[in-house]
Each structure stands twice: as C-alpha cells, then as structure tokens.
Backbone of each chain as nested JSON, in Angstrom:
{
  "chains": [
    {"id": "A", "residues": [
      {"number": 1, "name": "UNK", "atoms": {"N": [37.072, -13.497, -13.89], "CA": [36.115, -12.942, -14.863], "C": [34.799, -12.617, -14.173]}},
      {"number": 2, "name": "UNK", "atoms": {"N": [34.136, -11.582, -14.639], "CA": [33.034, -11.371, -14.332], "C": [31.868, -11.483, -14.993]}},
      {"number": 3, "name": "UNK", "atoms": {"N": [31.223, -12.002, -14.113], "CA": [29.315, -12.616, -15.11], "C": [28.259, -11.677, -14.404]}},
      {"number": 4, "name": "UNK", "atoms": {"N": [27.337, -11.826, -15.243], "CA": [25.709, -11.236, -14.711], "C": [24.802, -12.668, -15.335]}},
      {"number": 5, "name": "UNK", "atoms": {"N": [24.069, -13.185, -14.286], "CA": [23.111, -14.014, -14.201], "C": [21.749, -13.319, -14.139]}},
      {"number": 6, "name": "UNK", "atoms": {"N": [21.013, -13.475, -15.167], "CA": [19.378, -13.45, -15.346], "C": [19.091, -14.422, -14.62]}},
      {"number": 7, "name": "UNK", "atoms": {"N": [18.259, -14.092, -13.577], "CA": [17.345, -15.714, -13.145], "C": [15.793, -14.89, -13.256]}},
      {"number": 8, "name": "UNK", "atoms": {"N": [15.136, -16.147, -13.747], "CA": [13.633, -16.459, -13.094], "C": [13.238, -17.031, -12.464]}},
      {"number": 9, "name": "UNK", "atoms": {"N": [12.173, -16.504, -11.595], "CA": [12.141, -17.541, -10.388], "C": [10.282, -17.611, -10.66]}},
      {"number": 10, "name": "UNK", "atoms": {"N": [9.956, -18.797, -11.236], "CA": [8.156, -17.943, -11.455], "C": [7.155, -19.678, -10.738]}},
      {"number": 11, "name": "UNK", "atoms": {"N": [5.962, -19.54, -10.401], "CA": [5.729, -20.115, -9.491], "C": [4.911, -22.096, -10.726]}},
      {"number": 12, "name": "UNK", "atoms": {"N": [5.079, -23.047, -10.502], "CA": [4.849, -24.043, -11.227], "C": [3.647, -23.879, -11.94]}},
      {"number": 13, "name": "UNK", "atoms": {"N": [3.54, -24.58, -13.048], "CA": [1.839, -24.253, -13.469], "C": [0.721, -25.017, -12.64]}},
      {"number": 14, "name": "UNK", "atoms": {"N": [1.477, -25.888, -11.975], "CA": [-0.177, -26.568, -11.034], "C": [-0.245, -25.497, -9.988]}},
      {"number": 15, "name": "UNK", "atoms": {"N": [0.475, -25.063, -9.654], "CA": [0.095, -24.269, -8.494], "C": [-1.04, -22.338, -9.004]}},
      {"number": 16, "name": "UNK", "atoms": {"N": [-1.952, -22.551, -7.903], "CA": [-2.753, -20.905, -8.58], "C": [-1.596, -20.12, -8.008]}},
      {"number": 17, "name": "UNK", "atoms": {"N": [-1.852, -19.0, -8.762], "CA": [-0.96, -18.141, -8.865], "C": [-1.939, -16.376, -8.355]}},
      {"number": 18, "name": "UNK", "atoms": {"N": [-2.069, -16.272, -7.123], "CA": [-3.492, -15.843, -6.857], "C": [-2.727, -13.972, -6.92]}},
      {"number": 19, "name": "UNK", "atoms": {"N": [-1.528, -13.608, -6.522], "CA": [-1.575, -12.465, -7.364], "C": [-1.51, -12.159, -8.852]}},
      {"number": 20, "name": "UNK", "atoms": {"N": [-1.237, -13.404, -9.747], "CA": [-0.875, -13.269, -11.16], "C": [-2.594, -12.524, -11.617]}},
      {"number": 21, "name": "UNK", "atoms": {"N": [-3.378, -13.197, -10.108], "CA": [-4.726, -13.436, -10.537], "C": [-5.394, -11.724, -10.715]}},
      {"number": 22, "name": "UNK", "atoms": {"N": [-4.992, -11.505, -9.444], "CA": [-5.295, -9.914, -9.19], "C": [-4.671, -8.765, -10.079]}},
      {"number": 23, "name": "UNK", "atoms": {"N": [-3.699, -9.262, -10.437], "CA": [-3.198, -8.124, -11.56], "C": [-4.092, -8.27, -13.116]}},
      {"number": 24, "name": "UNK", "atoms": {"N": [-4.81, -9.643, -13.18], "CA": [-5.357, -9.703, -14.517], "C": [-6.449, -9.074, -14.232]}},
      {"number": 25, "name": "UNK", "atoms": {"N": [-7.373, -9.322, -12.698], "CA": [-8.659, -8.131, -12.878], "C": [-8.051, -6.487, -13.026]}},
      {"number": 26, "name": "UNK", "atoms": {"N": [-7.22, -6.382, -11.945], "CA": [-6.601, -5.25, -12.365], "C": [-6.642, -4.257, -13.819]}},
      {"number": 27, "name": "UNK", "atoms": {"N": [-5.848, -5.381, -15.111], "CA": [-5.737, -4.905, -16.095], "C": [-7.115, -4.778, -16.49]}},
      {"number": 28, "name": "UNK", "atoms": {"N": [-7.995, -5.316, -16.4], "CA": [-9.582, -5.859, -16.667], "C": [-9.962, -4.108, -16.453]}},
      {"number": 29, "name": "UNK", "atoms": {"N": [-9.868, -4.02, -15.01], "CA": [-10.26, -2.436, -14.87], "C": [-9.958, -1.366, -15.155]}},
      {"number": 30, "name": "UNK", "atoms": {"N": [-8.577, -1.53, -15.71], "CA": [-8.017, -0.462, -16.659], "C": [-8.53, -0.839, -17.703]}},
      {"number": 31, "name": "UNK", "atoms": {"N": [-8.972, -1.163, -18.097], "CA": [-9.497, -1.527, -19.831], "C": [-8.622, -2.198, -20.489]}},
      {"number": 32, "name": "UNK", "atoms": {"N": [-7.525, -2.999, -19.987], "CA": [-7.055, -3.946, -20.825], "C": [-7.491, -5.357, -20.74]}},
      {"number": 33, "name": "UNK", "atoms": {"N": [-8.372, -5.564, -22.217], "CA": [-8.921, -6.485, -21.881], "C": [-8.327, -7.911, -22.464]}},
      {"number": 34, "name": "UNK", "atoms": {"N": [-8.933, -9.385, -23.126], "CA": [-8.249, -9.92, -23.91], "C": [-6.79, -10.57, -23.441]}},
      {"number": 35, "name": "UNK", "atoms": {"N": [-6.806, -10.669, -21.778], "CA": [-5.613, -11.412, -21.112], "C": [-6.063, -12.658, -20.839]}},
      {"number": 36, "name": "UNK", "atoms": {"N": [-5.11, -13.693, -21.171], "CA": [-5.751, -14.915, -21.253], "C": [-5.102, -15.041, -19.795]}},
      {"number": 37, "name": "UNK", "atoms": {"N": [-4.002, -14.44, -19.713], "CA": [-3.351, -15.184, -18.205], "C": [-1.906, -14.58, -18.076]}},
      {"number": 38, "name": "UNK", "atoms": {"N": [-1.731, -14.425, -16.419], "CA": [-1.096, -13.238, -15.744], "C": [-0.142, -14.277, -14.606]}},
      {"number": 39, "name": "UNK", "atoms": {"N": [0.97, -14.832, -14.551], "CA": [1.579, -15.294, -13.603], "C": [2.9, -14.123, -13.222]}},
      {"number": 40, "name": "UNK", "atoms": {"N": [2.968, -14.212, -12.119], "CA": [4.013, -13.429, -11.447], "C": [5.236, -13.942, -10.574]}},
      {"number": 41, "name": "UNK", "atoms": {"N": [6.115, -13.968, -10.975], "CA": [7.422, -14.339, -10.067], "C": [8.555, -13.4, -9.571]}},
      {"number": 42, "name": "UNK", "atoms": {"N": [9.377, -14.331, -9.736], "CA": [10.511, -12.826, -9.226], "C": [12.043, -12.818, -10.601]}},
      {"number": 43, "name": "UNK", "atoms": {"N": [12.24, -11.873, -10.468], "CA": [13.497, -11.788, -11.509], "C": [15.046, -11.111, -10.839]}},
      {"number": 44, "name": "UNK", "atoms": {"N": [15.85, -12.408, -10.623], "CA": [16.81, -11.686, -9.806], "C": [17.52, -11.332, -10.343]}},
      {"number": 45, "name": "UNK", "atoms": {"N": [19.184, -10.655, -10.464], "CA": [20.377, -10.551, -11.365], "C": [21.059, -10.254, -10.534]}},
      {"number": 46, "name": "UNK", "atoms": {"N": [22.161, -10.846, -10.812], "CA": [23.214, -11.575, -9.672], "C": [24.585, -10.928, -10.459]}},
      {"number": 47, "name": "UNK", "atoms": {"N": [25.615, -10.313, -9.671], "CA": [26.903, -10.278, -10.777], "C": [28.191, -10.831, -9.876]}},
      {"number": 48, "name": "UNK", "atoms": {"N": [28.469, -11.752, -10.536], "CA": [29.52, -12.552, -9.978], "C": [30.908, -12.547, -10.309]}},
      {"number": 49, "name": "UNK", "atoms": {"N": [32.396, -13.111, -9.533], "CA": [33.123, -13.418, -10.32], "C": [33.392, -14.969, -10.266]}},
      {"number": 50, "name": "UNK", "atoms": {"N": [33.905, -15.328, -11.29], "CA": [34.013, -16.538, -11.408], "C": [35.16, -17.079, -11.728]}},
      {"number": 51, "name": "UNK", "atoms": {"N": [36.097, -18.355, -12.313], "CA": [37.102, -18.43, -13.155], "C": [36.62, -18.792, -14.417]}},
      {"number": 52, "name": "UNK", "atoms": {"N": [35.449, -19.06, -14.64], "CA": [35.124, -19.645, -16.427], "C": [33.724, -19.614, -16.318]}},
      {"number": 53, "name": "UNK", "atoms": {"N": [33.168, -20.153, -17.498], "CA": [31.511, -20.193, -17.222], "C": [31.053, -20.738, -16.648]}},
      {"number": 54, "name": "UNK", "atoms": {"N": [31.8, -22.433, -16.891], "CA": [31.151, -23.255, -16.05], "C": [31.276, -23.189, -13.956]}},
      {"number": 55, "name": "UNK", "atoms": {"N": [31.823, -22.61, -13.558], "CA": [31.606, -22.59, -12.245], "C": [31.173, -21.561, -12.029]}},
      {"number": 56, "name": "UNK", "atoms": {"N": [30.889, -20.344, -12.793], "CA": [29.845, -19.401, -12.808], "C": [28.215, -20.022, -12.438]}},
      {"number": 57, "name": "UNK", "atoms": {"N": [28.505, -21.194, -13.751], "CA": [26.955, -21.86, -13.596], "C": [26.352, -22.874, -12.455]}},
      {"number": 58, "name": "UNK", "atoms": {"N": [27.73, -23.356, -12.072], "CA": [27.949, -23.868, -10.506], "C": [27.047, -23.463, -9.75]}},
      {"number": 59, "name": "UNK", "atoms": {"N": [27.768, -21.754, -9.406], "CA": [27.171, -20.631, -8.753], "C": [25.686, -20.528, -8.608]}},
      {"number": 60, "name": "UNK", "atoms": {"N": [25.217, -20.401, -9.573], "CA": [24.413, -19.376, -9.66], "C": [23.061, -20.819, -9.689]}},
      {"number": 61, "name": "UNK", "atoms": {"N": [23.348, -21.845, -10.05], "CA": [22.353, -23.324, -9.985], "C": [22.416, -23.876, -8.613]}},
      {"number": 62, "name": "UNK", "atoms": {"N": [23.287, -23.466, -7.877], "CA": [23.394, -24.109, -6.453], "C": [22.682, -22.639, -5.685]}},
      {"number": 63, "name": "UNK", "atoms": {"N": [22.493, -21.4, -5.765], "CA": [22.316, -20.602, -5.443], "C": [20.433, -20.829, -5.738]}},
      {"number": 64, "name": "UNK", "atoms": {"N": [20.253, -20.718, -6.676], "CA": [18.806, -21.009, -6.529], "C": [18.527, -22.357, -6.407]}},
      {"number": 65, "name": "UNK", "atoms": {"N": [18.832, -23.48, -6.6], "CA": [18.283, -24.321, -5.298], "C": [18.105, -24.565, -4.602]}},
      {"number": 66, "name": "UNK", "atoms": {"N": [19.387, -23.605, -3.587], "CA": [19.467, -23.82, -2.171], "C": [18.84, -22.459, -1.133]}},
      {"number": 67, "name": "UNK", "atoms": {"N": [18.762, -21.772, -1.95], "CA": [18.271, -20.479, -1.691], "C": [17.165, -19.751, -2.461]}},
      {"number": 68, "name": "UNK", "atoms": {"N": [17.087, -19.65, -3.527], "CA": [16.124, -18.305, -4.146], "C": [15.239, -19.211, -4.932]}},
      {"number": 69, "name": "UNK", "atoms": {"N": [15.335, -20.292, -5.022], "CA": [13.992, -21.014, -5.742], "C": [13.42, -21.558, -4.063]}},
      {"number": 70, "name": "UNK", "atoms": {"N": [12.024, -22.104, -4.212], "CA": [11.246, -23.242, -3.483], "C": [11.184, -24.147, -4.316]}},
      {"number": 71, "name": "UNK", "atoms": {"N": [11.62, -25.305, -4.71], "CA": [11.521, -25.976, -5.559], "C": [10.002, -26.794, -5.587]}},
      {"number": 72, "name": "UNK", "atoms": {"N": [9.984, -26.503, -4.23], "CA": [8.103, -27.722, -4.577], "C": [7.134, -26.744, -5.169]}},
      {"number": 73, "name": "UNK", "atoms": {"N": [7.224, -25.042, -5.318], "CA": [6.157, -24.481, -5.595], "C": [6.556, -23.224, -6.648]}},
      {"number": 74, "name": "UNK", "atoms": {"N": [7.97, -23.551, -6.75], "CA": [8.661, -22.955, -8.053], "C": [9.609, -23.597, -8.608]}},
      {"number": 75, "name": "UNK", "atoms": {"N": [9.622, -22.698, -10.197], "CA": [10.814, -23.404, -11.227], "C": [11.689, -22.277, -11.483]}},
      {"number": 76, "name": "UNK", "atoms": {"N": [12.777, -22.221, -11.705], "CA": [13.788, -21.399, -12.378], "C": [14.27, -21.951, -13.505]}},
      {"number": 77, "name": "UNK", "atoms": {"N": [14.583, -20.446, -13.895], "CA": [15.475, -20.707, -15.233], "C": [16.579, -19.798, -15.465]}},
      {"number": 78, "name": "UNK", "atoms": {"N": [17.649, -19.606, -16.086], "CA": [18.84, -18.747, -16.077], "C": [19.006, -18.306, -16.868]}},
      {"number": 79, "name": "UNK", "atoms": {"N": [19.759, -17.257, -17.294], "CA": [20.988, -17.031, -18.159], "C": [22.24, -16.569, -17.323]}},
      {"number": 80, "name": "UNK", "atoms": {"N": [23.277, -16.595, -18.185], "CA": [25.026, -16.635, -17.588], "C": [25.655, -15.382, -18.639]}},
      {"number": 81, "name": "UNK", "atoms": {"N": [25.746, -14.396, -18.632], "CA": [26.503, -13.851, -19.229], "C": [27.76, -13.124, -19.267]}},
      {"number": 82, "name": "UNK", "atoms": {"N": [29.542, -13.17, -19.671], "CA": [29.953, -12.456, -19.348], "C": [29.965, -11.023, -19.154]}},
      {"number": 83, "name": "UNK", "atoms": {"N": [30.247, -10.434, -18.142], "CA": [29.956, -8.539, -17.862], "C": [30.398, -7.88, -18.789]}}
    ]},
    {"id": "B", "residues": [
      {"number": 1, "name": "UNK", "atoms": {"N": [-4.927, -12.81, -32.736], "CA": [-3.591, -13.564, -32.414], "C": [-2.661, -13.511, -31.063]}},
      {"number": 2, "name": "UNK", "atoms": {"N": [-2.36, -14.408, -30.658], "CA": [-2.42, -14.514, -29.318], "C": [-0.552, -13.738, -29.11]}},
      {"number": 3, "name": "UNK", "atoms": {"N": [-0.492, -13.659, -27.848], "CA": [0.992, -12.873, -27.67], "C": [1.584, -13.541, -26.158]}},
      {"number": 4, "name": "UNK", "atoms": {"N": [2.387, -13.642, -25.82], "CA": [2.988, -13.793, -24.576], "C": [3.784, -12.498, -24.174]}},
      {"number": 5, "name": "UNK", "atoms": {"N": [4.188, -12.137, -23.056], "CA": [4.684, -10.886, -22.764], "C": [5.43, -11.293, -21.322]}},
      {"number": 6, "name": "UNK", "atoms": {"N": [6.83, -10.524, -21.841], "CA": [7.764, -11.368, -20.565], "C": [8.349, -10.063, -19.927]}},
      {"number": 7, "name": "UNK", "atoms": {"N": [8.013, -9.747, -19.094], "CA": [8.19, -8.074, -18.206], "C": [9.129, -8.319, -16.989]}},
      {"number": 8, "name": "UNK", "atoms": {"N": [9.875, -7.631, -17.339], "CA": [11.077, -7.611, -16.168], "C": [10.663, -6.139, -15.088]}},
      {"number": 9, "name": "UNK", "atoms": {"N": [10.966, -6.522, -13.997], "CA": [10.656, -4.917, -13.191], "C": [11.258, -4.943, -12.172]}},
      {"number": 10, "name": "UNK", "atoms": {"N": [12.323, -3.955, -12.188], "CA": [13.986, -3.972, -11.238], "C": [13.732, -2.232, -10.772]}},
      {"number": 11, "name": "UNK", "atoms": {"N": [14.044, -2.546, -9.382], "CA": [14.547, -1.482, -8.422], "C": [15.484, -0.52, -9.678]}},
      {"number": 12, "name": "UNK", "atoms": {"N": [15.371, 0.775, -9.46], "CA": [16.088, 1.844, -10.229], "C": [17.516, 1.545, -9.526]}},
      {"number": 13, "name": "UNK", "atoms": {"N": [18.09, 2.019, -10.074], "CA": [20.168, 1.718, -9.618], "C": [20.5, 2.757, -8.449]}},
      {"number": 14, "name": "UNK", "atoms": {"N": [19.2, 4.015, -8.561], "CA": [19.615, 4.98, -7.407], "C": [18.94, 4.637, -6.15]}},
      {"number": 15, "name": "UNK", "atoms": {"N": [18.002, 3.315, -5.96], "CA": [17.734, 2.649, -4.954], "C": [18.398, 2.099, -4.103]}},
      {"number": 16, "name": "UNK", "atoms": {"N": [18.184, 1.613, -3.203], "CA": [19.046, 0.367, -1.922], "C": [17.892, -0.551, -2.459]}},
      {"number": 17, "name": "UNK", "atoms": {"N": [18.771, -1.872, -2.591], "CA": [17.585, -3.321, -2.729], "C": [17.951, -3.502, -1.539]}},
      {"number": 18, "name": "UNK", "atoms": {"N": [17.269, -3.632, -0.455], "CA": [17.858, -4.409, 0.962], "C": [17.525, -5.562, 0.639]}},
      {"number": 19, "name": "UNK", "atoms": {"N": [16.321, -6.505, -0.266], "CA": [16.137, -7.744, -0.336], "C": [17.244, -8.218, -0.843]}},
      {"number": 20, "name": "UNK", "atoms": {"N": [17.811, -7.306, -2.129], "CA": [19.074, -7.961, -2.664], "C": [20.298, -8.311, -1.724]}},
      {"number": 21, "name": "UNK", "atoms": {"N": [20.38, -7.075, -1.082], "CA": [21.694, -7.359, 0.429], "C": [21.573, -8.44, 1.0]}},
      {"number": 22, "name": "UNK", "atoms": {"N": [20.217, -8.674, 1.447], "CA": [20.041, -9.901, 2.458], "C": [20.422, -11.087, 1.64]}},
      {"number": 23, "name": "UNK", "atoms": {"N": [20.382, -11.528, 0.137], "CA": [20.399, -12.477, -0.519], "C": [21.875, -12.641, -1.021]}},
      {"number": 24, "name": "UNK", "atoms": {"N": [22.615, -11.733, -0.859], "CA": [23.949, -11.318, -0.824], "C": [24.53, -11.942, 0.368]}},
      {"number": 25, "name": "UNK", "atoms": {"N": [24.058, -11.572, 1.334], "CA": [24.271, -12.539, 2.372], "C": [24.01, -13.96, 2.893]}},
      {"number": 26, "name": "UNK", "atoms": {"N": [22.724, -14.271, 2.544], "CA": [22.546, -16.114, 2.615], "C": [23.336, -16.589, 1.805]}},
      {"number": 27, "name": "UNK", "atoms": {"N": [23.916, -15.803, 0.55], "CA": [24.905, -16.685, -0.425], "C": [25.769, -16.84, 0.221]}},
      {"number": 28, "name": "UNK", "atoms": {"N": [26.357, -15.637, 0.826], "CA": [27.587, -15.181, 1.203], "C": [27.458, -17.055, 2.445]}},
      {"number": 29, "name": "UNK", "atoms": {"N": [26.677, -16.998, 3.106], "CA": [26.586, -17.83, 4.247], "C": [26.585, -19.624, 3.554]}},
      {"number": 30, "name": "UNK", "atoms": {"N": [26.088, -18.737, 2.914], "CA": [25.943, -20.765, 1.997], "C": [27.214, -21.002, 1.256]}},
      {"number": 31, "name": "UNK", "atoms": {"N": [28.612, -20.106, 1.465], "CA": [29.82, -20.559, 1.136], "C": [30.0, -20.182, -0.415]}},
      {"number": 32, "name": "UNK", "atoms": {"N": [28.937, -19.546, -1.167], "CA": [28.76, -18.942, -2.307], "C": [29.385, -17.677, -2.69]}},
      {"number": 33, "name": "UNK", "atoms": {"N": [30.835, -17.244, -2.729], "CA": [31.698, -15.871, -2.588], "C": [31.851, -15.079, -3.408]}},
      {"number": 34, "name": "UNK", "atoms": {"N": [32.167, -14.17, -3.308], "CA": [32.012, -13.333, -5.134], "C": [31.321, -12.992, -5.367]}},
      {"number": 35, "name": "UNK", "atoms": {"N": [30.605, -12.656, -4.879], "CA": [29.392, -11.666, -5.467], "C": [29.004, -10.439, -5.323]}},
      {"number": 36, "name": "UNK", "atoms": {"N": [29.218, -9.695, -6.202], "CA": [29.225, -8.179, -6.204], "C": [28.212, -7.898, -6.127]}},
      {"number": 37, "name": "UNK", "atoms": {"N": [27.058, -8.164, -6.668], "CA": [25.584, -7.305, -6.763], "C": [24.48, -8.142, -6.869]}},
      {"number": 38, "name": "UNK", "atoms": {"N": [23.314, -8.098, -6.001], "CA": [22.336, -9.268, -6.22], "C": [21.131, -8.015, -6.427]}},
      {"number": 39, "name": "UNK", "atoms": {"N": [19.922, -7.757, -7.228], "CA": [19.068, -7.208, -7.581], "C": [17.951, -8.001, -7.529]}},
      {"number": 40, "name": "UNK", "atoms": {"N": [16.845, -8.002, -6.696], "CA": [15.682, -8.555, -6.872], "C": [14.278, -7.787, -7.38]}},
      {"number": 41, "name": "UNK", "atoms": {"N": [13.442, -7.912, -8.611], "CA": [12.422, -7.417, -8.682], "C": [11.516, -8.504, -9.325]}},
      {"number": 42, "name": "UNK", "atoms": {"N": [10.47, -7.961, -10.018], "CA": [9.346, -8.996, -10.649], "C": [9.532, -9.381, -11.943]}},
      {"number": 43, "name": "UNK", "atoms": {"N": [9.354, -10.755, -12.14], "CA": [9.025, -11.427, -13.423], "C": [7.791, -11.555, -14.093]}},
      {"number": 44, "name": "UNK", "atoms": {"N": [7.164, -11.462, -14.889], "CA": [5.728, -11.112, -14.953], "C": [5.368, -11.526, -16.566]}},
      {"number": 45, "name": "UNK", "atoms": {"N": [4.974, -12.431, -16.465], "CA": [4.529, -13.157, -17.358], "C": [2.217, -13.015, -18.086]}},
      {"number": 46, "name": "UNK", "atoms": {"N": [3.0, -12.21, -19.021], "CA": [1.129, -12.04, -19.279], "C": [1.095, -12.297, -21.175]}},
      {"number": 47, "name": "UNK", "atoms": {"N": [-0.251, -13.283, -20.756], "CA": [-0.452, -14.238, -22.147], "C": [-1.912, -13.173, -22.742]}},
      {"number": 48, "name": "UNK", "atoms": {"N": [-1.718, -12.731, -23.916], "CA": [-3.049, -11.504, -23.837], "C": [-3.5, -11.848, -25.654]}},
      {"number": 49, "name": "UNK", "atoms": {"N": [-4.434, -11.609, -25.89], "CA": [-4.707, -11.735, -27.708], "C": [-4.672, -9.927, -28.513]}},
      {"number": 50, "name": "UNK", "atoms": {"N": [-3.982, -10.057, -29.266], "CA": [-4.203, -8.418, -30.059], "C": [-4.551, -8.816, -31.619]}},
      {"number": 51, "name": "UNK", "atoms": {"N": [-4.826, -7.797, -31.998], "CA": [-4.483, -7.797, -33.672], "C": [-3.523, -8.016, -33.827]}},
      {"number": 52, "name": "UNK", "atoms": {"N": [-2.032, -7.319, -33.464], "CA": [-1.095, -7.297, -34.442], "C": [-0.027, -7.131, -32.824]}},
      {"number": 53, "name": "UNK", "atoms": {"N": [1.091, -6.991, -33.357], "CA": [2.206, -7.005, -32.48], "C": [1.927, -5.143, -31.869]}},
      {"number": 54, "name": "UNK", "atoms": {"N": [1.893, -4.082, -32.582], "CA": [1.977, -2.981, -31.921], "C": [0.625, -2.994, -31.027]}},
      {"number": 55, "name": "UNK", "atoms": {"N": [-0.347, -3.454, -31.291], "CA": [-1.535, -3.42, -30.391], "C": [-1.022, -4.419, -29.161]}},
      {"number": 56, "name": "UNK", "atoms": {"N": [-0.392, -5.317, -28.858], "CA": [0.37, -6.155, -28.438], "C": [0.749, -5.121, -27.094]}},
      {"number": 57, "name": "UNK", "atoms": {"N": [1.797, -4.719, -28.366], "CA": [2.851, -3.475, -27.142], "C": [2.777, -2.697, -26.446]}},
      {"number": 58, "name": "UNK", "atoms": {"N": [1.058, -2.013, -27.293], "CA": [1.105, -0.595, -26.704], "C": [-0.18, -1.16, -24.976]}},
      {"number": 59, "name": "UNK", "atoms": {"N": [-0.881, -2.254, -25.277], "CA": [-1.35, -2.983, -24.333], "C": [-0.341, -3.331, -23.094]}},
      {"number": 60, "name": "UNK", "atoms": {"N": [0.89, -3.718, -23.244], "CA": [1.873, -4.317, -22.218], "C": [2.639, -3.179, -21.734]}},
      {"number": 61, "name": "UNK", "atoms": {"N": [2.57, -2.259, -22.597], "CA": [3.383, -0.829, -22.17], "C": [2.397, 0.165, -21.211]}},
      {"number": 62, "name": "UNK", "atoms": {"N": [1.057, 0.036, -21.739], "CA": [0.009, 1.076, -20.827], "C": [0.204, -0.081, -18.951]}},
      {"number": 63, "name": "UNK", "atoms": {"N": [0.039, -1.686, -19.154], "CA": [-0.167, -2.264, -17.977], "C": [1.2, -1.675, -17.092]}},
      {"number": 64, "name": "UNK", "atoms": {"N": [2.497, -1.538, -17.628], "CA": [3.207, -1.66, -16.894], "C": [3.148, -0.346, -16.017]}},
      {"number": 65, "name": "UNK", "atoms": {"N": [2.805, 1.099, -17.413], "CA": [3.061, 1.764, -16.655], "C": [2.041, 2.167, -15.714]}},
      {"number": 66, "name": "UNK", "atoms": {"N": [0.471, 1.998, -15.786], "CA": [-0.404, 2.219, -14.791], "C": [-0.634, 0.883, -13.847]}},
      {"number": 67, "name": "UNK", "atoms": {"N": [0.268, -0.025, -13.862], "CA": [-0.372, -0.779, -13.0], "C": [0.675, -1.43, -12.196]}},
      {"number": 68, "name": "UNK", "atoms": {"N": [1.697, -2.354, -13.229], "CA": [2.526, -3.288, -12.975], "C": [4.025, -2.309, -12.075]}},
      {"number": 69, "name": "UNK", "atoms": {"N": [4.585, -1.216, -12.494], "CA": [5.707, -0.572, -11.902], "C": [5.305, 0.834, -11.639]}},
      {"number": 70, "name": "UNK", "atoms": {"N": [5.89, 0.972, -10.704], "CA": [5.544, 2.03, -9.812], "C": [7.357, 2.774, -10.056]}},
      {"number": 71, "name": "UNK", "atoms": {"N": [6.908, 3.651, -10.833], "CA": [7.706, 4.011, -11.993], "C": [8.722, 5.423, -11.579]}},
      {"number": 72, "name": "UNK", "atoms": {"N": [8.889, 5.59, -10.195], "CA": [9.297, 6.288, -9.49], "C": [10.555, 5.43, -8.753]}},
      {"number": 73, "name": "UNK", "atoms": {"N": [10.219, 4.148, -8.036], "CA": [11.137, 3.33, -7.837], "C": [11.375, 2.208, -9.087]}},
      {"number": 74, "name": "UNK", "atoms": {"N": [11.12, 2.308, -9.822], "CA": [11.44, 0.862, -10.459], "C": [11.64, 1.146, -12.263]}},
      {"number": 75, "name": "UNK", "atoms": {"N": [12.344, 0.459, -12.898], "CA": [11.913, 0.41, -14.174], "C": [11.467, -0.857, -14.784]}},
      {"number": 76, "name": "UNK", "atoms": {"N": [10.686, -0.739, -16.036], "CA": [10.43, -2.026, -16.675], "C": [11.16, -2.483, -17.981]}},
      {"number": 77, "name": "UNK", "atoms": {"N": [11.38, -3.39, -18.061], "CA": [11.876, -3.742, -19.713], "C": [10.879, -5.093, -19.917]}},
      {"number": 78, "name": "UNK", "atoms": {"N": [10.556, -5.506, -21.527], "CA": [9.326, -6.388, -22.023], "C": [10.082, -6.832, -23.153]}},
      {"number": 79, "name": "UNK", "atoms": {"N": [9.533, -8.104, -23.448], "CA": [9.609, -8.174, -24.266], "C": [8.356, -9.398, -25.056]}},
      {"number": 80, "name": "UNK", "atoms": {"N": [7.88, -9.229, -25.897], "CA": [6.673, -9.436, -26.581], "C": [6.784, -10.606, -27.899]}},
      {"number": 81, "name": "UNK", "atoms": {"N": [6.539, -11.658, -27.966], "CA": [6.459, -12.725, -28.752], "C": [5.36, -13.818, -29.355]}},
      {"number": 82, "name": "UNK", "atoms": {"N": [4.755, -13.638, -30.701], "CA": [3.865, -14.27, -31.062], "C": [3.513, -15.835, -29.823]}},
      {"number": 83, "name": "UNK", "atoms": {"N": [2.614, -16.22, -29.058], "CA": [2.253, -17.295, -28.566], "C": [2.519, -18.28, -29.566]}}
    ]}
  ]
}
C-alpha cells in the first residue's frame, strides 16, 4: 500500500527563531501589520510504501528522529495518509 | 480577534527538489526502503490579530504572495484558524 506523510519539522518554543523574526519585520514593511508572531520550519512529504499503517508510522517516526528532525532544537509532528 | 495561520510552501512538481533526493537517500542509507518521493519546503507558522476571518485571509494571502513564496518556483497552501 501506498501512504503520503505530512511532516512538520518547526523549531521548539524556547529556542529564538531569528528568521521567523525577519519575515515578521518583513511583513511590518509591507504593511502587514498586527503579527503577533512568525516561526518558520520545514514541511516535508514523503510517499511511501508500506504493508499497513502502522509500519508506515514506523517509517516515517524513525525517519524524523534519526534524520529530518534535530531533536534538541526541533519538534515534529505528522500525518499518515493512504495515497 | 486573534488568528493563527499554518502555510505550507512546496517546490512546484515541474521542479527537481535535490534537497528532497538527498533525503531520499539518507533514508535510503538508514535502511528506510520504499520510498518513492520525498518533497521538502517551508512550514510557516504566523499568529496575526484581524477583524474577522476574511481580513485574516486576505492578510496571509497578500504575505505569501509578496513575501513568503517566490511564486515562480513554489506554491503555497494556508490554512487559517481562530487562535
């Protein structure tokens, strides 16, 4: 079977987030004003095959721990969907 | 009233992701098999106050397109939810 995984990969809240920072003056100078706050990460999508969901989710949780997250200075989060 | 705004921004499909290839490959190396397609772009998280939900939108729709995606390589999808 085949899946597509949503991941987020976005950076912890203790940590500054110093381009989230630059895109909020950014908007500032376009005239969008009224942003309380601008964090930026990454958004991957992954399409896999798998035999069921659960080792889909195997996949794709061992994949960003071991690879596409930093865990000391980011968090992820998923979705699993069949294709 | 306050809004959160959750912006996805992915390489167009008539692109090469080479970041995605390469991540295709550390999986591939980390014994992770099956994987047809890895896509990397930005997650983008912006917390902003409007009147109403369309003032909301049309705010997160002007950032993306003058600021946040470079709209030649990339597209955006949003999505917008009372804080």
């Amino acid at each position: 079977m085949q899946f597509v995984a949503n991941i987020n990969i976005m950076p912890i809240k203790e940590i500054l987030d110093p381009q989230g920072k630059a895109v909020k003056l950014g908007l500032h100078n376009l005239g969008i004003d009224q942003v309380d706050d601008v964090r930026i990460g990454k958004h991957i999508t992954i399409r896999l095959e798998a035999a069921d969901a659960a080792e889909a989710e195997s996949k794709v949780k061992t994949a960003c721990e071991k690879l596409l997250a930093n865990l000391i200075m980011e968090e992820f989060t998923y979705d699993i969907q069949p294709a």
